[in-house]
Each structure stands twice: as C-alpha cells, then as structure tokens.
N, C-alpha and C positions, 0 to 999 in steps of 0.2 A: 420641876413638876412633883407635886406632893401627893400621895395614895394615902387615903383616910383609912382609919380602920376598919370602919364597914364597909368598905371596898373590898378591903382583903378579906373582911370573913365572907362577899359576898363570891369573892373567887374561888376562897377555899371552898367554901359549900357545892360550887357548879362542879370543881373536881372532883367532890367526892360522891357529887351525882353521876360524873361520866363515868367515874371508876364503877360504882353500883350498876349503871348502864350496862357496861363492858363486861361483867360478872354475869348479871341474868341474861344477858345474849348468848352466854355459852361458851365465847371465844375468849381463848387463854393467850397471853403474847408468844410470839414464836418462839423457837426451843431451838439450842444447836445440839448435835450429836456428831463429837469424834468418833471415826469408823475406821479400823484394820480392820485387814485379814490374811490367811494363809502367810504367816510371817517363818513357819516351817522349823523352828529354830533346832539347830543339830551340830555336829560337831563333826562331820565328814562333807568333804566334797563330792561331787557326782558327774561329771562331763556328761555321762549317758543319759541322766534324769535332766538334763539340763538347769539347775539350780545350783547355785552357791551360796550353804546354808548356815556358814560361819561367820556371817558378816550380823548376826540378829542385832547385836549388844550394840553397835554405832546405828541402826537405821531404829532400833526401840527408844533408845535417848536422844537420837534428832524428832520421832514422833512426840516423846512425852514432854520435850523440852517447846515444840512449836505448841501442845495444844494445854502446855499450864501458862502461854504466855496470852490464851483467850479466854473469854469466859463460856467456859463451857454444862451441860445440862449433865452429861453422860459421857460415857466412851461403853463402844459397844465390839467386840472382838468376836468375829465372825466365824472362826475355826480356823484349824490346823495352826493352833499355836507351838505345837514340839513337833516333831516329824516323825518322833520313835525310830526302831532300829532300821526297817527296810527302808530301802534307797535302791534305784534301780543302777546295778552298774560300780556297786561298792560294797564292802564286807558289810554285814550287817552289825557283828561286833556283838557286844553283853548289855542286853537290854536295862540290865541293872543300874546304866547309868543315866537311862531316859531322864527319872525325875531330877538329878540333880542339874541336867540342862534348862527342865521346865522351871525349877525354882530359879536358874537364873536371869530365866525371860520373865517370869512373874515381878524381881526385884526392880528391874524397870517400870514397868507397868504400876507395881505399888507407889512409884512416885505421883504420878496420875494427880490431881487435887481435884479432880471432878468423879463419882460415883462410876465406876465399871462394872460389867456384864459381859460372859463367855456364853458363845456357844459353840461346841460341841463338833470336833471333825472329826472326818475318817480316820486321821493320821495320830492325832489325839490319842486314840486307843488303837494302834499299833502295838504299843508298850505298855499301856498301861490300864486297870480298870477305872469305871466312870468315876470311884467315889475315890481313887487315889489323884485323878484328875481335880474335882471339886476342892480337895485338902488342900493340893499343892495352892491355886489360884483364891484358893478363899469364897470360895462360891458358894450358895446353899445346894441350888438344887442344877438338873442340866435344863429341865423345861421349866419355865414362870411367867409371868407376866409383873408388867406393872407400870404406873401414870409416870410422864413426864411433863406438865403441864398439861395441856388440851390435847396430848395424844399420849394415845395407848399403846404398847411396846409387848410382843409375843416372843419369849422364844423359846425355840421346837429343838426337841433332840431327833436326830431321826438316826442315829447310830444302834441301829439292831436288824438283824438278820431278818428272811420274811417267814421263822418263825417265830416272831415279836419275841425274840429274847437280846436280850444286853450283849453288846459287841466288847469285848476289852480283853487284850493279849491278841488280836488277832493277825500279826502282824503284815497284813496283806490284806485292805477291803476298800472297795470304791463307792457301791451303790448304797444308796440307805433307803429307812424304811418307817413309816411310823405308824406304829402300832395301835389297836381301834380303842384301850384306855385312853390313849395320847390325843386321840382324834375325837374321843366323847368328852374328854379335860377341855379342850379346844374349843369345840361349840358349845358348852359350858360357859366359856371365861367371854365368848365371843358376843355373847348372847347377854353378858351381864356388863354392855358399855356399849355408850353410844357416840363415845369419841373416836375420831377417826384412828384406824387401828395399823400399825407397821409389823410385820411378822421376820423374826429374824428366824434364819435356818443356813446349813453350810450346803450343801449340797443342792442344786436349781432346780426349782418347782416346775420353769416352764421348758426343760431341756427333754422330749421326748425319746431322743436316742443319743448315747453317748458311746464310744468303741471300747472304752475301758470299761463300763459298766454293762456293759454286753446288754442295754437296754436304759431304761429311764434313770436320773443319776437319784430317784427318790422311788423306789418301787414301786406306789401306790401315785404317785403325783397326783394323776386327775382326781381319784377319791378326797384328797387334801385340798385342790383346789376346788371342789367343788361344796365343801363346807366354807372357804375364805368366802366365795361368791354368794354363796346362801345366807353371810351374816350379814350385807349390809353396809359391812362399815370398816373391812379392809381398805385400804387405798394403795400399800405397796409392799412386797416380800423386799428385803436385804439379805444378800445371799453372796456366796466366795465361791471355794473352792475350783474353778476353772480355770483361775490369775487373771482373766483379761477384763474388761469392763465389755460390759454387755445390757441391752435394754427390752423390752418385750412390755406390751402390753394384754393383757387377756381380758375379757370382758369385764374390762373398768379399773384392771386391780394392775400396777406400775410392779415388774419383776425386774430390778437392778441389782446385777451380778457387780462386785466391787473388785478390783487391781489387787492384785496381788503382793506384797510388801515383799517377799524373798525375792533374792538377787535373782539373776540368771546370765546363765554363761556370756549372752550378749547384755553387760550389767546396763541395769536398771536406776534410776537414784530410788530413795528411801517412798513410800507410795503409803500416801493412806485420804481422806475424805474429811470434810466436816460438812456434816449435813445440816441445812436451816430447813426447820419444819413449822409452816404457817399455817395454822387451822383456819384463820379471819379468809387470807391471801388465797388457801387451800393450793399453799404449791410448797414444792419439794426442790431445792436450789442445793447442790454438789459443786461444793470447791473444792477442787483434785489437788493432788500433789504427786509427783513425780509420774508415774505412770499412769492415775486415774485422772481422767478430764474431769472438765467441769458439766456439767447438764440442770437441765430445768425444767420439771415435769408440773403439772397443775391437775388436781383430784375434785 
C-alpha cells in the first residue's frame, strides 16, 4: 500500500490542527514531579528521636539514580534536608559542621538531570541561616513560584517566628508561621494564573493541633488557607514534615502530607514519590516508593 504525498501533507496538516486545537484549549500534557522530603541528613544517631540519620548518602543515590532513569519535569524537595545540631537524645556537637553535611546531600542531588526546588524546614535552620541555606543548595530565593507546563507550583517559607522575623540559628523550633508580606506576595502570584496551582510548604496546612508544636504546625494556617480558597485555582498543598503519608481534603483544595525519606529505628527502605499531574484528566496519580503509597486524587 502506497501514501501519496498529498496524503501526507494532508495528515501533517490535521496534526498540526490538533496540536493548534490542544494549545487554545488551555490543556498542557501531563507533567511528572520527583518529590522527597524530610531526608534529615546528619551525622549522629538518635535511638530516642527515633531516626537513623547516617544512612542520607545510599537512600539520596538510590533516589537520584531511580528518577534520572525517568523523564522527569522537576524534583521538588519538601524540607528538612540537614537536620542541624539538635537531636533529641544525642550530643548536639559544633554546629560548625552542619554545612559541610548539607553540601554533601546537596552533591547528590546536583546529579539530578531534571530542574530542582527546596523548600524550606524547621530543621534546615537549626544550624544555619536562610541565605547560608540558599548558597549551600543553589537556590535563589526560599518562596517563588513558577509554570511547569499547565500547572503552576507555589512555594512558601513559613520558617519565621509569630513575630514575622527570619528563624536561622535557632536550634530548636517546630511550629511556623507566614508572615502577611508572604501572604500579600501569595495572593498576588495567585491572582496573576489561572492554571491549576500546587502549593509546596514543610509544615501542614491542615494539621490543627499538633503536641510538639503546642498548637497548629503553621500558626496562621486558616488565614493561609483561606486566601488558597479565595483564589480559585489551588487544587493541592505538598507538604512533609510529619514522615508519614497522610491525606485531607478541605473545601476542594487536596492537602497530601508526603513519607519521609530518613530511616528509622524500625528501618525503612529509601521513600520518596513521582507525581503525574494531568491538567486535561485534572487528576493527581502518586507512585510511592518505599514507605510512600501510591494514591489517586482527581481536582
């Protein structure tokens, strides 16, 4: 069977309608996003915190080795990348040596061949300040936003006390707090897209009481989610810091808490996520690794 050439230019043309089609509809092809978090990385063990924090450097090269062998949009690292000096239950030691642990989790990570993105934990600035944080990892800033295809990607610092000032050296803090620049930047950025939008943050939006945080693990939470709500065009917060996978919905808007990548006393294998995000499909499909399931939410 033979195909003329005006066949073929009359196919190429229908493609390049459907593509044109596919474009002014709005809908971008789905997008994957490799996700850690809470990877803790340290150089002491802890029986009493229950974590085992020496193991980073084999469960970061089985992460970066499994997600340069996909094609990936992003990698998005959720917090508590270094641990800093406290540890409950172990010398605390000379904080002076935080960064050179963080630049050796960072060395992993720069193998990555897909674009990364930090944000921001408690533990992070234990030891360190924000912009010695930033240098170490390569980051510009702690909050940004920015497109991934047909979605949009927030992410929130909330490390600062509730008198909106910068947390760094403080070697002991659990609850965070984001500040009303942070929250006028916010509805701002929120206000200027109408693509479905993901908010990354370390600490959970929709965790009303937590025992370590002697109250909400974001001190303002409702005020925060009550601008996500007000835009429109949130469809899910990614958030860490708890280690376990956890799910909630709030009026409309998907709050998935992500697994934890650090060991623990009763070990763990290596844990981290790749998210497929379908703007057309308008669903949210998680394939887990080690401790994080799989789940499948639809916005």
């Amino acid at each position: 069977m033979s195909i003329s050439n005006r066949s073929i230019a009359s196919i190429a043309g229908w493609l390049v309608v459907l593509c044109v089609v596919g474009t002014l509809s709005g809908f971008a092809a789905p997008i994957r996003i490799g996700i850690i978090t809470d990877v803790h990385a340290h150089d002491l063990n802890s029986t009493v915190e229950g974590k085992v924090m020496t193991n980073y450097g084999e469960r970061l090269s089985a992460f970066v080795d499994a997600m340069n062998r996909i094609e990936l949009d992003a990698v998005i690292e959720l917090g508590d990348f270094v641990n800093g000096t406290f540890v409950m239950g172990a010398e605390a030691g000379d904080e002076a040596r935080i960064p050179a642990i963080l630049a050796s989790a960072e060395a992993f990570l720069a193998e990555l061949e897909a674009p990364r993105y930090y944000v921001l934990g408690n533990h992070d600035i234990y030891s360190l300040y924000k912009e010695e944080f930033l240098d170490l990892v390569g980051a510009e800033s702690t909050s940004l936003s920015f497109d991934v295809g047909g979605i949009h990607f927030v992410i929130l610092d909330a490390q600062y006390n509730a008198a909106e000032e910068d947390l760094g050296h403080a070697f002991w803090v659990v609850p965070g707090n984001i500040p009303q620049a942070e929250l006028e930047w916010l509805q701002q950025d929120l206000a200027a897209t109408e693509k479905p939008t993901i908010i990354c943050i370390h600490q959970p939006l929709d965790v009303d009481f937590a025992l370590l945080a002697g109250g909400p693990e974001i001190k303002n939470h409702l005020q925060v989610r009550g601008v996500l709500e007000a835009s429109g065009t949130v469809v899910a917060v990614f958030q860490g810091h708890t280690h376990d996978f956890s799910h909630s919905e709030i009026e409309g808007i998907h709050y998935i808490t992500f697994a934890a990548m650090v060991d623990h006393t009763e070990p763990t294998p290596p844990t981290w996520a790749v998210v497929t995000l379908d703007d057309e499909a308008r669903t949210i499909e998680i394939d887990g690794e080690g401790a994080q399931p799989d789940a499948s939410f639809t916005f």
